[in-house]
Structures are given as C-alpha cells and as structure tokens.
C-alpha atoms as one frame of an Amber mdcrd trajectory, in Angstrom:
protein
  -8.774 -23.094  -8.500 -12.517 -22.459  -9.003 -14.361 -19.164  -8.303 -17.654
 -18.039  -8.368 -17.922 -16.002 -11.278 -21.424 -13.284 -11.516 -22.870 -13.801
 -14.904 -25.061 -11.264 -16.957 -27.534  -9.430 -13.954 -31.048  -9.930 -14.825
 -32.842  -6.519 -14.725 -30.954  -2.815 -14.361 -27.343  -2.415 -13.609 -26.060
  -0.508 -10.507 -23.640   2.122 -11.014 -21.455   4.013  -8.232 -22.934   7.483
  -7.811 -20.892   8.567  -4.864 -18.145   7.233  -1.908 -18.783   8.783   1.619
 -15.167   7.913   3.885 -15.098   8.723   7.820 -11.491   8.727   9.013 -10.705
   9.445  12.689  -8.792  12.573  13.575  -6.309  10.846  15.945  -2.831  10.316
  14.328  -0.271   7.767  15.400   2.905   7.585  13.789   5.559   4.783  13.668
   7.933   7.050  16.445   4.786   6.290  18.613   4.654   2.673  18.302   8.559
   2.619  18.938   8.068   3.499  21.978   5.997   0.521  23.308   7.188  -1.807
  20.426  10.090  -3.925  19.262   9.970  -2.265  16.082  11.316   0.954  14.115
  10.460   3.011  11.674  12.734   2.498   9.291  11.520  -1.222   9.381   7.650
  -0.637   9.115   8.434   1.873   6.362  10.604  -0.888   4.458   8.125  -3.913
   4.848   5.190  -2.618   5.299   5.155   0.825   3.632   3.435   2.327   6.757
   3.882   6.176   7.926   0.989   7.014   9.773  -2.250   5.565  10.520  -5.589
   6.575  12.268  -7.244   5.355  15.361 -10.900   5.597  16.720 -11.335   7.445
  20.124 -12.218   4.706  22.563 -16.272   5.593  22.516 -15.801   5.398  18.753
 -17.150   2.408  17.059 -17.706   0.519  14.026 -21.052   1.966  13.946 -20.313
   5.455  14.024 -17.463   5.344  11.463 -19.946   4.281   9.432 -22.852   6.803
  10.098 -20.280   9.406   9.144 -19.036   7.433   5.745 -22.913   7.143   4.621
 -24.363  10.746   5.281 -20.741  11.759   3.664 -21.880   9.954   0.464 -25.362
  11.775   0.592 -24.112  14.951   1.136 -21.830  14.459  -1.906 -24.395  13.294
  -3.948 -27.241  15.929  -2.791 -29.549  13.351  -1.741 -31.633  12.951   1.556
 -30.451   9.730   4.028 -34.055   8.713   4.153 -33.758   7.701   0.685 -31.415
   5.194   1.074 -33.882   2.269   0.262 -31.198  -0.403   1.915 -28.058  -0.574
   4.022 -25.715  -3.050   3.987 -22.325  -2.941   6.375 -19.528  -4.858   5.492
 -17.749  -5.369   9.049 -15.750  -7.938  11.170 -15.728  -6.026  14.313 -19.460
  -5.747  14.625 -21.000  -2.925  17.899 -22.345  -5.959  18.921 -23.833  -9.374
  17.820 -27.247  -8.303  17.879 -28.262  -6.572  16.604 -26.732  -6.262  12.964
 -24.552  -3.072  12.766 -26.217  -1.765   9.376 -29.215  -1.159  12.240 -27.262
   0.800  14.589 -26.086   2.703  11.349 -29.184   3.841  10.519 -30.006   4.961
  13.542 -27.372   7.077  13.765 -27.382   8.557  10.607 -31.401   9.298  11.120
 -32.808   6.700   9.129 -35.905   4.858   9.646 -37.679   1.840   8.443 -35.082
   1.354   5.983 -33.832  -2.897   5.765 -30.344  -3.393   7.268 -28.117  -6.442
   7.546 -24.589  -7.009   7.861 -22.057  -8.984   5.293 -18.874 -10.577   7.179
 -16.526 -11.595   4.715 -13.665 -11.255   6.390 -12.926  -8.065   6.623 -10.750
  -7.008   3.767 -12.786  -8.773   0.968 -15.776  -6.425   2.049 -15.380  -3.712
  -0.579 -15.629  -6.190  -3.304 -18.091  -9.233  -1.428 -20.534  -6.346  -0.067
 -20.537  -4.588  -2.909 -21.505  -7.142  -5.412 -23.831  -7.987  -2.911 -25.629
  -4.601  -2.899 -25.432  -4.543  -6.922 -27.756  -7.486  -6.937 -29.833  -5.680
  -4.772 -30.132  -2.955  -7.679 -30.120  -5.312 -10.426 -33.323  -7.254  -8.481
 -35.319  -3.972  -9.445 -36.248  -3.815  -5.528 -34.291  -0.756  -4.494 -33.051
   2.030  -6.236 -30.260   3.418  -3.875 -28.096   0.963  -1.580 -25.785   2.255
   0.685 -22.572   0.119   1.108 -21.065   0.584   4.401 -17.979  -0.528   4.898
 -16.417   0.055   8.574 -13.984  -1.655  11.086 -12.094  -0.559  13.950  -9.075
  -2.971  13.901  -7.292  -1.235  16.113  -9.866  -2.148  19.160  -9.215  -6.138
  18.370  -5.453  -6.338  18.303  -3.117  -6.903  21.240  -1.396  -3.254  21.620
   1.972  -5.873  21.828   1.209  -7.956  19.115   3.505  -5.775  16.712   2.125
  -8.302  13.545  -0.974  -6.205  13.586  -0.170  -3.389  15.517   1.566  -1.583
  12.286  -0.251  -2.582   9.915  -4.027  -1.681  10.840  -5.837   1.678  10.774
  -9.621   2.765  11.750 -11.622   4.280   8.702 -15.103   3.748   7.085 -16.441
   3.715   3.467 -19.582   3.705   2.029 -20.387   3.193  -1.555 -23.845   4.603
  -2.584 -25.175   2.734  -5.528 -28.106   3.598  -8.107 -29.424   2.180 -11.636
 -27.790   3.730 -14.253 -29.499   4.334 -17.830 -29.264   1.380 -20.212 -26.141
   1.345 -21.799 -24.524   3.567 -19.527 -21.980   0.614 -18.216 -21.808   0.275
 -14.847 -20.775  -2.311 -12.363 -20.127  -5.261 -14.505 -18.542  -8.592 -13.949
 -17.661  -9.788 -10.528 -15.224 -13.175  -9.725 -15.012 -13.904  -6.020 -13.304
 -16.915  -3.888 -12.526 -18.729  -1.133  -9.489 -21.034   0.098 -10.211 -22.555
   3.357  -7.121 -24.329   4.157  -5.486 -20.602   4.698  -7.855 -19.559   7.858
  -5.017 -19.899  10.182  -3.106 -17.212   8.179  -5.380 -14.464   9.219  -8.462
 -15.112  12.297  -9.786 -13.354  15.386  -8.657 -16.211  18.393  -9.922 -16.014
  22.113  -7.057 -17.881  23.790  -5.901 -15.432  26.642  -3.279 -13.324  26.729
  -1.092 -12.106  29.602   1.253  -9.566  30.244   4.752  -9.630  31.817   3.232
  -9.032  34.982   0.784 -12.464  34.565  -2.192  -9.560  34.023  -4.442 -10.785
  31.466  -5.140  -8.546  28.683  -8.287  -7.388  27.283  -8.707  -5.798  23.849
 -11.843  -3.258  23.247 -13.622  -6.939  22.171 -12.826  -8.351  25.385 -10.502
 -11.745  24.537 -10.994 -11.106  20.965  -7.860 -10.843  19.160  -6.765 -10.224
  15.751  -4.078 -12.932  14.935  -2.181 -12.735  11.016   0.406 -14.549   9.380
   1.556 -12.147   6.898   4.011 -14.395   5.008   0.976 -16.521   4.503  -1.219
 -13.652   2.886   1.389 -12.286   0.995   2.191 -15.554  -0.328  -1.359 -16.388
  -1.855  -2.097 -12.915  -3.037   0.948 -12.685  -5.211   0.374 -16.455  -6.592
  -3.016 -15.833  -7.078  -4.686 -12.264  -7.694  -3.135 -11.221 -10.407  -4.594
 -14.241 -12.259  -7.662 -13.209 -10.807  -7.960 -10.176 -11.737  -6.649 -11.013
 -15.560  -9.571 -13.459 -15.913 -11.896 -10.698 -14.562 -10.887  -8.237 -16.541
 -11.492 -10.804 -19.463 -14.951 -11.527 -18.527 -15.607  -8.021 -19.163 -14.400
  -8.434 -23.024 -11.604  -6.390 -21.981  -7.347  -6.533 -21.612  -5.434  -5.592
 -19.158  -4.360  -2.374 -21.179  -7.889  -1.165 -21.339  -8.099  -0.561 -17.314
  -7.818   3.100 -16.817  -7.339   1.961 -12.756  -6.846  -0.133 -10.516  -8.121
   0.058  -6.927  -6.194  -2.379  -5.004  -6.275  -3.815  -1.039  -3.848  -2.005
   0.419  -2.483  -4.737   2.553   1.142  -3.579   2.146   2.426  -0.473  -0.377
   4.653  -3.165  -1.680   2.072  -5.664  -2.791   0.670  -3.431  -4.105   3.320
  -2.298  -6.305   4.132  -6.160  -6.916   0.544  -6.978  -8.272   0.837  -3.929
 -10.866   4.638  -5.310 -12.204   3.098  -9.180 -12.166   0.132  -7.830 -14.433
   2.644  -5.753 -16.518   0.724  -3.013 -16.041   2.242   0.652 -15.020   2.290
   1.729 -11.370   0.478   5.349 -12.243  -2.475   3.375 -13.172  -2.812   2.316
  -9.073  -2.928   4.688  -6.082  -1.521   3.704  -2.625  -2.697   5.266   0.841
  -1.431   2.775   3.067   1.554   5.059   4.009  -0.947   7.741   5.409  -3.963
   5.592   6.937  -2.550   2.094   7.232  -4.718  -0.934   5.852  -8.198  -0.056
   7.037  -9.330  -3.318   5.955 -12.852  -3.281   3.991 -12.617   0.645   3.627
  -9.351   0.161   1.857 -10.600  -0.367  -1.792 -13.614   2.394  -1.772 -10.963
   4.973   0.150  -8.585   4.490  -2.491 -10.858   5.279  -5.296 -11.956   7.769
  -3.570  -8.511   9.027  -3.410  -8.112   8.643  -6.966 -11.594  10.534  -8.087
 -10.878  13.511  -6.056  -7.506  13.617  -7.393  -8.780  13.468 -11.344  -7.046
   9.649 -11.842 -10.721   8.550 -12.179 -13.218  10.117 -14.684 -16.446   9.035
 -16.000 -16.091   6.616 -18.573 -12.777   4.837 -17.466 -12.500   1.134 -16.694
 -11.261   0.445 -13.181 -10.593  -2.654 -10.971 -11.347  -3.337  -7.963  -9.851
  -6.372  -5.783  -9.648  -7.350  -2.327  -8.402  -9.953  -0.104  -8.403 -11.046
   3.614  -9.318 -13.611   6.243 -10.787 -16.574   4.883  -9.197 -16.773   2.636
 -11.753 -14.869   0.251 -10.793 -13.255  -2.130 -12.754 -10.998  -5.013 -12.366
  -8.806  -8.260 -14.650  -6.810 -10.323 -14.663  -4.539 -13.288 -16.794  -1.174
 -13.175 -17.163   1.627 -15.885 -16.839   4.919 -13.847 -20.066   6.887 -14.146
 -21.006  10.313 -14.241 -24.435  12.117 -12.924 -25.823  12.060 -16.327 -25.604
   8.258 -16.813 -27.928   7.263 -13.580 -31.565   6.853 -13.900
C-alpha cells in the first residue's frame, strides 16, 4: 500500500504554539437517545465507549464553532486575531458551498483581508491532512502564523433514527495555531498520508430520501444530506492498517516506537483506540481518550485530545507525540511533532 510520504520542508519549520477548542454547552447522554432509539446504554458504552456527547444549538454552525476555537487559540497564546496571516478550515459540513467556510470564520472572529480556503478531507483525516497542509504554508516562508480550523457539526447531517451515527458523533471545533520555530528547535516533522478508494461506501454523505413511519420525508439540518457509515468497515481497515502507518512514520522521523512520549489518536471508538496502542506494543498511559465525554467530533478529535493531554501535564515541551487520523475516503494520515515551548518559536 503506497502513501504519500512529506520529505525534508524546504525553508523554516512550523511548530504548534497553541490549540483553541469550542465545544457546545448542550449535553446529551445515552438515557436520552434511549428514548427515541433502539439502543441502550449499556450497549453504546460497550461498543462504542460513548457517555455523553455535545450538540450545536440549531442556529449554531460549522462556522461559529470555529470562530470560537480560533480566537480561543489567540487568547491562549496572547496574540491579536488580525495577525493570523492565513486560515485554513478543515470541514465536511461546510455553512454553505460558497463561499469557503474559513471566510465566514474570519468574519466572525473579526478578521479582515486575511486568505481563507477550506480543506475537505473527509472529515476525520482533517487534523492531520489540514494540518500538514498549513505547515507547508509556514515552511513556504509566506506566512508566519496559520490558523488551523478544524470544525463540523455532525450531528446536523445524520438521520436522528439512523442509530449508526446517532451515538457515535458529537459537535466541537479545534484550531491549531502554527508559527516558525527557531532552527533546531524541532517542530512538526514528518508527515505520511493516504487514500483507499475502494472503501468510500464504508463511510459517505448520500442524498437518497428518507421517510418516516408516517411516509413524511425527513430532512436533516443539510436538507437530504445524510451521514451514512459502515463501522465494521472502518474498524476493519484502521486496525489492519494504522498501526503500520504510524510505525513507518514514526521511523521516518529516525525514531522507535518507544521514543513517543504520546500519542494523539482519532477517537473513532475508546476501543480502537485502546486496540491501536496494544497492536503497537506500546502502553495505554501514553494515549488519552475523550470519546466517552464528547463523542467522535470528527476533525476536532486529534487537536481536542492533545489539548486534553497538555492541559493535563501528559504533554510537555520537548516530547515526541503522534498524531493520526482516519475517516471517509478512505484517507488516512500520521505525523510526528516535537512539542514546543514559547521559547523555541521565532
């Protein structure tokens, strides 16, 4: 299986200087789906590993998730929002088609005359597709801070019946906000990402209609947009293939799996999670899971997560940490970072 590998960047290297999240307030727990599902708890906590998750308030969009994520990043790292040289949103449920919901962003977040575009890699593969996307932006010498959004709101594409998706997904946004660090300093370093087109039909948004009981037909809050996934199918791939993946990442980095201080995984399912860690051989206290309190929020899962694991002292400057990602395509995507601190940016 062949994947795109990032060589040596020409010019500086981009470092991580801060993650913004936005996470709606509203709370719905697995009793609450019970009620309109044929599920229970005790069977979404089993398989899926899901508690709780969060959903947008219905004039909450992808757009304002993400306005929230990106000024949280600049207030944590004391900088102004009209610095931000370029925004780039990683998204599958888009405001609109046109225009590009980095744009609307920036509006909302009071930014002006700033370069926007959006990156759809399917969703989940965001936090590691976007990202490398915005380190080349850094490495290009062009701009000095890039702001990563990453933002969905899964929960307005999914039939409320379709119980596949319906305990699995959460709302949230992310935003990593990158800058050149000093030479030598480390840094975002190697990258490997792929595709595998003959699994599309194990995780796509379809338009065929859908009716309830009643022969009403239903809308979702993207019209006949739905969210369809094939879990089995997903799980399947990811376990025969990321862990290689991330082994031959780690080794383009000159590094073994024993030198990764952490790893910030997709958090598709708490169990995968916990399956990728035992395939690698590698202990579970090196990973942090979330899914059990905010569900898979799909390209906000990685940079949440290492959030998670910064404000909780797992990460500290100078450690070696993972991140990988997988979704809808199928793509797929892996890269090795040295955690930096304030002194080691430009």
């Amino acid at each position: 299986m062949a994947h795109a590998v990032a060589g040596p960047r020409a010019g500086v290297t981009a470092g991580i200087r801060e993650i913004g999240i936005s996470i709606p307030e509203r709370l719905v727990t697995n009793q609450e789906l019970e009620r309109t599902l044929d599920t229970t708890d005790e069977w979404i906590r089993a398989n899926i590993g899901v508690e709780t998750r969060h959903y947008s308030d219905p004039d909450d969009w992808t757009s304002d998730l993400g306005a929230r994520a990106l000024l949280d990043a600049c207030e944590r790292a004391g900088v102004s929002p009209a610095s931000v040289d370029l925004v780039i949103c990683g998204t599958y449920t888009p405001d609109r088609m046109l225009p590009s919901t980095a744009v609307t962003v920036m509006g909302k977040a009071g930014i002006s005359g700033t370069p926007g575009f959006d990156v759809n890699s399917g969703g989940c593969p965001g936090s590691v597709y976007a990202l490398e996307v915005g380190a080349n932006f850094i490495a290009s010498g062009a701009y000095r801070r890039v702001a990563v959004v990453l933002a969905d709101v899964s929960t307005k594409i999914f039939d409320p019946q379709d119980r596949t998706v319906a305990v699995i997904f959460g709302d949230a946004a992310a935003c990593y906000l990158l800058e050149p660090v000093v030479s030598g300093a480390g840094g975002l370093g190697p990258a490997r990402l792929g595709s595998e087109p003959s699994g599309q039909s194990t995780g796509y948004v379809t338009r065929e209609p859908r009716f309830t009981e009643t022969g009403e037909r239903r809308q979702s809050g993207f019209g006949d947009n739905f969210t369809v996934m094939v879990g089995r199918g997903i799980r399947d791939f990811v376990l025969g293939s990321v862990p290689g993946l991330i082994e031959k990442t780690v080794a383009d980095a000159g590094l073994g799996l024993d030198d990764i201080d952490f790893f910030a995984l997709h958090q598709a399912n708490r169990h995968m999670v916990h399956t990728i860690m035992d395939t690698l051989g590698q202990p579970r206290d090196k990973t942090l899971t979330n899914i059990q309190h905010i569900g898979n929020t799909s390209g906000a899962s990685v940079p949440l997560v290492l959030r998670d694991a910064v404000d909780a002292g797992k990460v500290t400057p100078d450690d070696r940490v993972v991140l990988a990602a997988f979704g809808a395509g199928l793509n797929y995507g892996a890269l090795v970072t040295r955690w930096c601190g304030p002194e080691d940016f430009a």
